[in-house]
C-alpha positions in Angstrom: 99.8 91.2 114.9 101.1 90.3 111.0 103.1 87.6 110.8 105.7 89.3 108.6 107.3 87.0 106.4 107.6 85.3 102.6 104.0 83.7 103.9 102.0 86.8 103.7 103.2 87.8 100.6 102.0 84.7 98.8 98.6 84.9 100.4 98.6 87.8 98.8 99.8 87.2 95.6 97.2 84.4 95.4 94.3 86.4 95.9 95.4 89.2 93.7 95.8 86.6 90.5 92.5 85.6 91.1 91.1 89.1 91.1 92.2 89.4 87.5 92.2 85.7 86.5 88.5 86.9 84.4 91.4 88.7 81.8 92.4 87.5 78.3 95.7 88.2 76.8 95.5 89.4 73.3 98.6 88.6 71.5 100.8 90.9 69.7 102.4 88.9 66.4 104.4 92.2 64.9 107.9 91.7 66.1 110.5 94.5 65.5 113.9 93.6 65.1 116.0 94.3 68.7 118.6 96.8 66.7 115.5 99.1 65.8 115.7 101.8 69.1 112.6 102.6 70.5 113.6 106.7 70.3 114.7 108.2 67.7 116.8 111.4 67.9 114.5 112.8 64.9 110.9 112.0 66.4 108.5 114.8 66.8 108.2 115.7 70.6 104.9 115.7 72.2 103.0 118.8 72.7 103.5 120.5 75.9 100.9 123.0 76.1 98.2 121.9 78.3 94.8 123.4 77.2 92.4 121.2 77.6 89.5 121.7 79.7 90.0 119.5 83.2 88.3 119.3 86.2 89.9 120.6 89.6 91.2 117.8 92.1 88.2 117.1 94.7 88.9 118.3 98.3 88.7 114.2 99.0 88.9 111.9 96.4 86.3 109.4 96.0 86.6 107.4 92.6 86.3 104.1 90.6 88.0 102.3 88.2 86.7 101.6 84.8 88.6 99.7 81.9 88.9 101.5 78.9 86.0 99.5 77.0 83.6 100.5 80.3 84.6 104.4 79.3 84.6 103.9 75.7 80.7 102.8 75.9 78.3 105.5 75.5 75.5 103.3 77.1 77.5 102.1 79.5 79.1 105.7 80.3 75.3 107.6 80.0 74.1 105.0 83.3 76.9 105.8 85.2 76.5 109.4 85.0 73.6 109.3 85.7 74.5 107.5 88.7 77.3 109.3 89.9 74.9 112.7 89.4 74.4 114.8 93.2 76.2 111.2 94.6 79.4 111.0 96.5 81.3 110.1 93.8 83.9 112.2 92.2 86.7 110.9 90.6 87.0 107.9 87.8 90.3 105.9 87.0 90.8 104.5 83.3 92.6 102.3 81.9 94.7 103.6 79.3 97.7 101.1 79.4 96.7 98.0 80.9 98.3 94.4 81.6 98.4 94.2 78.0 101.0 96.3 77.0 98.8 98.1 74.4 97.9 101.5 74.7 93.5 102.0 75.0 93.6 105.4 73.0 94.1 107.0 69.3 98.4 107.6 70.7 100.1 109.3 68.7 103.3 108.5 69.9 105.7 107.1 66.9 107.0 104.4 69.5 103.8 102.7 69.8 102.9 103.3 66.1 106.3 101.1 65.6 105.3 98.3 67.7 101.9 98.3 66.6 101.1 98.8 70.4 97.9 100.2 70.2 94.5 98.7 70.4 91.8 102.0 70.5 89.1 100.8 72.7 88.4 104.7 73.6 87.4 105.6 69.9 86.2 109.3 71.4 88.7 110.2 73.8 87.8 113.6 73.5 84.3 113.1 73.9 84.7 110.8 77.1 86.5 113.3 78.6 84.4 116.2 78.1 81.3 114.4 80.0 83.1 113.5 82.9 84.3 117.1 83.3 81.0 118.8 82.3 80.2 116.8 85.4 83.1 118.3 87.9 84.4 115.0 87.8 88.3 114.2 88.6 89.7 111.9 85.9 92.5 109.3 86.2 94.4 107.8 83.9 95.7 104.3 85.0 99.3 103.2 83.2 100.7 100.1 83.5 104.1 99.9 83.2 106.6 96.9 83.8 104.0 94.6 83.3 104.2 94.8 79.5 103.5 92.0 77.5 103.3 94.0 74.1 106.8 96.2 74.6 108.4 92.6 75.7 107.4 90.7 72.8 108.9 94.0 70.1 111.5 94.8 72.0 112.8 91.4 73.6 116.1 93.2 74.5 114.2 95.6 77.0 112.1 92.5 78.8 113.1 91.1 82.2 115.0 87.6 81.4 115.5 84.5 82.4 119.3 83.0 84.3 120.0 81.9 80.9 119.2 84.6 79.1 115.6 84.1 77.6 112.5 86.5 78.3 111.0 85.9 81.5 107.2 85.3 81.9 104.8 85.3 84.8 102.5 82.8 86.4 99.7 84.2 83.8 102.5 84.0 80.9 103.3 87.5 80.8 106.4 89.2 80.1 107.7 92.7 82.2 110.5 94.9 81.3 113.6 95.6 82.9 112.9 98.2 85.4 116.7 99.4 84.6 116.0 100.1 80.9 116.2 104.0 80.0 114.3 103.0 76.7 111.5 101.7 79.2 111.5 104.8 81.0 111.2 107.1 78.2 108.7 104.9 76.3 106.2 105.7 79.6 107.0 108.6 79.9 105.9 109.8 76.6 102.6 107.9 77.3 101.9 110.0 80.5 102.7 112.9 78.6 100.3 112.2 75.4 97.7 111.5 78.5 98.1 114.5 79.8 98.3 116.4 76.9 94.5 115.1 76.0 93.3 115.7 79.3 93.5 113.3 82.3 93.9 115.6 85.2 96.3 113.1 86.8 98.5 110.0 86.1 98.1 106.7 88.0 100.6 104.5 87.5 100.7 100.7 88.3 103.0 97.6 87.6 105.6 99.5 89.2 107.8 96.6 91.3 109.3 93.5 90.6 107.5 90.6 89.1 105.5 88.5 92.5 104.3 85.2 90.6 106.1 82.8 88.6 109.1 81.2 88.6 110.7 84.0 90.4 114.3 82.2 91.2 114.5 82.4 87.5 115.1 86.1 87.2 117.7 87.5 86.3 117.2 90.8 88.2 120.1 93.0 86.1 121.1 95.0 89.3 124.6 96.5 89.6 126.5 95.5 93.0 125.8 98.1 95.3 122.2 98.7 94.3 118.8 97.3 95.3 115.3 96.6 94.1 113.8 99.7 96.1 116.8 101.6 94.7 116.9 100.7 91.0 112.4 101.6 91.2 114.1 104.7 93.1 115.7 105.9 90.1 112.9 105.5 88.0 110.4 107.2 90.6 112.6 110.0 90.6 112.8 110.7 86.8 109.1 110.6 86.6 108.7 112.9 89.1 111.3 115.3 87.9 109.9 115.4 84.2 105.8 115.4 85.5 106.0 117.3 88.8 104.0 120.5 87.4 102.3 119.0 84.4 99.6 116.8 86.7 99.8 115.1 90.2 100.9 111.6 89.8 100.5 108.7 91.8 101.5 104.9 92.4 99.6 101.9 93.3 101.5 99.5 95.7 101.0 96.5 97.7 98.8 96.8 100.5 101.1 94.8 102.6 104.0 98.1 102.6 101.7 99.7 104.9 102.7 97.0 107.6 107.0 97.3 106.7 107.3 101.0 107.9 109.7 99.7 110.9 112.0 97.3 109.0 113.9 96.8 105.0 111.0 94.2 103.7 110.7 95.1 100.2 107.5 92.3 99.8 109.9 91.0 97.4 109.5 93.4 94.7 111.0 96.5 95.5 108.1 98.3 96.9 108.1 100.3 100.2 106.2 102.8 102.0 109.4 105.3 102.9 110.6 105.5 99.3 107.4 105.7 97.1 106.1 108.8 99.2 109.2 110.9 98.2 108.5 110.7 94.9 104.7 111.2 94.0 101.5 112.9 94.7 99.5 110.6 96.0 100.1 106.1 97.1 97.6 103.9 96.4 98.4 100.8 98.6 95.6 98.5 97.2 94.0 97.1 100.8 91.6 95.0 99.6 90.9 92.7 103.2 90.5 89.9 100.6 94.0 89.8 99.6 95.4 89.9 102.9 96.2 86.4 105.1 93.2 84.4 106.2 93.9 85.5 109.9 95.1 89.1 109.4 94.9 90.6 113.6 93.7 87.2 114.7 90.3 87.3 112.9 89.0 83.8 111.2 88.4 85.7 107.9 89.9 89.2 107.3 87.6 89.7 104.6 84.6 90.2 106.8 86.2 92.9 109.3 87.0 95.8 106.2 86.9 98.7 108.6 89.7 97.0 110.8 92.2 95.9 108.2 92.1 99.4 106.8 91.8 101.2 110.0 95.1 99.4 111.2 97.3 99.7 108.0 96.7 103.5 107.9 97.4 103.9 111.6 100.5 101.8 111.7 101.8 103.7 108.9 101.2 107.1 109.5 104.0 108.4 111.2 106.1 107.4 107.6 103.2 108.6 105.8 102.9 112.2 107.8 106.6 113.0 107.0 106.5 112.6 103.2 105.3 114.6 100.0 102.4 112.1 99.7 98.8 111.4 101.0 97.4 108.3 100.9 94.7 107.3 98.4 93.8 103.6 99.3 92.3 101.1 96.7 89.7 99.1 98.3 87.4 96.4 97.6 84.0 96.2 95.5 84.0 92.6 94.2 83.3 89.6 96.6 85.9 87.6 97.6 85.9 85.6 101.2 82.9 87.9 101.8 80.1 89.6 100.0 80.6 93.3 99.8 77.2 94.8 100.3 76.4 98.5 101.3 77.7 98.0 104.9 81.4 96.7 104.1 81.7 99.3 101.3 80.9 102.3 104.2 82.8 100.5 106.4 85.8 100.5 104.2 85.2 104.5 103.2 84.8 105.6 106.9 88.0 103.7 108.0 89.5 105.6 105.0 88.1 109.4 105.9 88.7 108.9 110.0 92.5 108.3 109.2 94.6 111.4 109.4 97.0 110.8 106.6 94.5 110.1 103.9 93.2 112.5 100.9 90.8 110.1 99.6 89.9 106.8 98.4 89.3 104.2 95.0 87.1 101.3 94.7 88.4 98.3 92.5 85.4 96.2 90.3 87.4 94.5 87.5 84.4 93.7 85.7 83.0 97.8 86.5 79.5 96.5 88.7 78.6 99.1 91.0 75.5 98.3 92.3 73.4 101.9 93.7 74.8 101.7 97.3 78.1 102.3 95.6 77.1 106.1 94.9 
């Protein structure tokens, strides 16, 4: 059984940093003055009217990631079609705001025109689009969103702060935003709209907690007495849900480890839990890579080599929250070698732990650098 405490969660944490340790941070130099609002009463709204040719949600999801430079490649994108052609994949997930803050596409959207927060790395949106749904295949767009480096450094009245008042920053030397800013929340918004609006049959957003890494006694967390991590996020769920319910499912990514806090108030530390994020969205992505979980996870020597057992259990033990909610779960799951190689056998492994569970409607597999050998497909 998990030893549920601070312990876990740092095992975690650890793993997931080095996951992503391969990133770079580019650097954004423009800096807006904190009196400019992000809104402005006299912007042009976005479009609403949804025309563009999408494909139609798979009866089971089965998808990958791919970073916004992977989808922007037409050599790159022209293999993996022809890979993922008569295979039993269906579904791709793209970055189009990533750890960076800067949004991957031509936007549109005055407010990251005004703090130079875009960095095209998808020149032909339109054209990327069209070949994955030529194809039948289900498209994802991935947002981050309080993990946002280039919002922080424009807007340094919106980012999370220090006790005395100073931006905060993370173990990698990132800055978030404060999840209780209304500027924040519209800012995204308008992102998942514009995404929408070009096509990406669903929204997939991440970075939606509490910083895990850093000096995290230093935060000055800007909750009101009376409220809470889980329900300042709460409020923020709920707004996306009210003004996105009916334009495109949406979904969440989340800690693996709120699959194992269905039968007490953990919050991981961040304001993530199981009960509360399936109220509010399509579809929760706990990412349960057996990696990132403790060493000894259910008593084995390495979790990492037993990937149909750590999934199998944190579905089952979290089913009965999971049943009663708007939600189905979508797990992330591994496809990079950490603790263990991930050959043919622990990627099945993985996808039958996923399809035998009875709260599940599909599943994602995570390769930061996009390397999906054949068995993949």
């Amino acid at each position: 059984m998990l030893n549920k405490n601070i312990a876990a969660l740092h095992s975690f944490v650890i793993f997931t940093v080095s996951v992503f340790s391969f990133l770079i941070l580019s650097t954004n130099s423009n800096v807006l003055s904190i009196a400019t609002p992000l809104f402005n009463e006299n912007d042009e709204k976005i479009e609403e009217e949804f025309t563009t040719k999408k494909s139609y949600l798979p009866e089971y999801v089965r998808g990958i990631y791919l970073t916004a430079y992977s989808a922007g490649s037409d050599s790159y994108r022209a293999d993996l079609l022809k890979k993922i052609k008569g295979s039993r994949i269906n579904t791709v997930v793209i970055d189009i705001k990533d750890y960076s803050g800067y949004i991957l596409y031509d936007s549109q959207i005055p407010e990251v025109q005004n703090i130079k927060a875009k960095n095209n790395r998808i020149p032909d949106l339109a054209k990327v689009l069209k070949e994955f749904h030529d194809m039948g295949i289900y498209v994802i767009a991935r947002q981050t969103v309080f993990q946002d480096p280039a919002l922080a450094s424009s807007r340094p009245d919106l980012a999370i702060k220090t006790n005395n008042g100073n931006t905060w920053y993370d173990k990698s030397g990132l800055a978030w935003v404060d999840p209780s800013k209304q500027e924040v929340w519209q800012y995204n918004l308008a992102i998942a709209k514009e995404a929408i609006s070009l096509g990406f049959d669903e929204i997939n957003f991440d970075y939606m907690r509490y910083p895990s890494d850093g000096s995290i006694g230093n935060i000055n967390y800007n909750i009101p007495e009376g409220e809470t991590r889980v329900t300042m996020l709460d409020k923020f769920f709920k707004y996306l849900s009210d003004n996105l319910t009916g334009l495109a499912p949406i979904s969440i990514d989340t800690f693996g480890l709120v699959m194992d806090h269905t039968d007490d108030d953990y919050d991981l530390g961040i304001g993530q839990r199981l009960d509360s994020v399936m109220q509010y969205f399509d579809y929760v992505s706990p990412m349960m890579y057996p990696s990132h979980y403790p060493l000894t996870y259910l008593g084995f020597a390495n979790s990492a080599e037993h990937p149909y057992d750590v999934i199998a259990y944190g579905l089952e033990i979290s089913s009965s929250t999971a049943r009663s909610s708007r939600a189905t779960i979508r797990p992330w799951m591994q496809a990079f070698n950490i603790r263990a190689v991930y050959d043919k056998t622990k990627i099945d492994a993985q996808a039958k732990a996923a399809e035998e569970a009875s709260t599940t409607s599909g599943w994602l597999l995570w390769n930061a650098r996009n390397y999906y050998p054949d068995f993949i497909f």
